[in-house]
Kinemage of the C-alpha trace (Angstrom):
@kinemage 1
@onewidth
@group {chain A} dominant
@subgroup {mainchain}
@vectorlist {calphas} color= white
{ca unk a 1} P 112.763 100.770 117.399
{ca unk a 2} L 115.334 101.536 114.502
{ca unk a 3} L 114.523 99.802 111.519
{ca unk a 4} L 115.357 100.538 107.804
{ca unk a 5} L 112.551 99.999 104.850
{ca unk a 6} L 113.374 98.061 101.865
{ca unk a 7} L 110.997 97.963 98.940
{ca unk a 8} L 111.399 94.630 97.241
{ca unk a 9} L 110.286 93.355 93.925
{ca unk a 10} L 109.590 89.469 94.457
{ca unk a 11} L 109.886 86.950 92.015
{ca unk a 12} L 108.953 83.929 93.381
{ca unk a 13} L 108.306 82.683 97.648
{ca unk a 14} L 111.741 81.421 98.001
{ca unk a 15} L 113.501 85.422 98.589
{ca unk a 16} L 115.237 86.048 101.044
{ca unk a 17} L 117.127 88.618 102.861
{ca unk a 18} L 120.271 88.585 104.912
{ca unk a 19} L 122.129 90.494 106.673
{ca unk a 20} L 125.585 89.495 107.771
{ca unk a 21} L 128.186 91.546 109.697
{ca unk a 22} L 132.009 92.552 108.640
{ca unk a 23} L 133.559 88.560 109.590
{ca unk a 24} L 130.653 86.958 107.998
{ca unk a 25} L 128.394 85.904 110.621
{ca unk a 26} L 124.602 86.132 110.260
{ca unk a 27} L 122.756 88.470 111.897
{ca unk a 28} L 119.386 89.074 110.255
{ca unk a 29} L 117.622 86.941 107.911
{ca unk a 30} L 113.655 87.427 106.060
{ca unk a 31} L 111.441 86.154 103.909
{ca unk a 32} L 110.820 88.749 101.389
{ca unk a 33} L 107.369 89.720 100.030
{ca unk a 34} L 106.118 92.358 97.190
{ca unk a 35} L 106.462 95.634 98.331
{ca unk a 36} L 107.783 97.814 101.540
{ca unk a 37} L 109.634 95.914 103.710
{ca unk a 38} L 110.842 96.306 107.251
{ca unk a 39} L 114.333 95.336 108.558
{ca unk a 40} L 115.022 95.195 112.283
{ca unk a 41} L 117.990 97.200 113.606
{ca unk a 42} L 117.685 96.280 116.828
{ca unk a 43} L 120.943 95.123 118.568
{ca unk a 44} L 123.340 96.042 115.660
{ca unk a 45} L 126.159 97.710 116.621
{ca unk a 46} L 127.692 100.474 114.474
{ca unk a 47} L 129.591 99.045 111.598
{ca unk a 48} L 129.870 97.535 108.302
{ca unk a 49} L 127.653 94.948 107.197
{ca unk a 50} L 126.827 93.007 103.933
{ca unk a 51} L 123.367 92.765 102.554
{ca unk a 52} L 122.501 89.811 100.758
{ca unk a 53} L 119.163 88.653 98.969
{ca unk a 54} L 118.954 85.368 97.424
{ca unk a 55} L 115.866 83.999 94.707
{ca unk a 56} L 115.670 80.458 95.030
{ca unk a 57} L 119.130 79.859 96.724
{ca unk a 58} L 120.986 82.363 94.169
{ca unk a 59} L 122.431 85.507 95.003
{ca unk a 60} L 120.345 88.094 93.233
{ca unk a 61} L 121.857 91.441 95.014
{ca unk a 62} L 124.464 92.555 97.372
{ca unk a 63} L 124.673 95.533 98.909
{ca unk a 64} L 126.985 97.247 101.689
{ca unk a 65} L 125.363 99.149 104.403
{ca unk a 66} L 127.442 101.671 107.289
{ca unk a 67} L 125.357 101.713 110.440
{ca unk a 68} L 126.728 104.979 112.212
{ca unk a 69} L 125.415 106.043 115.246
């Protein structure tokens, strides 16, 4: 199973990751804890998709990831 590893640094129990592909749509979502993380690729389709973790409904980081295969 493809999956990527995120190590994450939580402040408080209300982080949370998203995923969301190139029109916006959500297509992964997690509760984050301390430490290594695993995100499911599973189903994703090569692309360009948005990263987004939020701390207590605020965006705290944004990334853009390119899924090639």
């Amino acid at each position: 199973m493809p999956e990527w590893s995120i190590f994450a640094l939580v402040t408080s129990a209300l982080t949370e990751l998203k995923l969301f592909d190139y029109l916006g749509k959500e297509v992964r979502s997690i509760s984050l804890k301390n430490g290594l993380q695993k995100l499911d690729r599973n189903n994703l389709a090569s692309g360009i998709y948005f990263l987004e973790i939020t701390d207590k409904g605020k965006i705290v980081q944004k990334k853009k990831i390119v899924i090639n295969d």
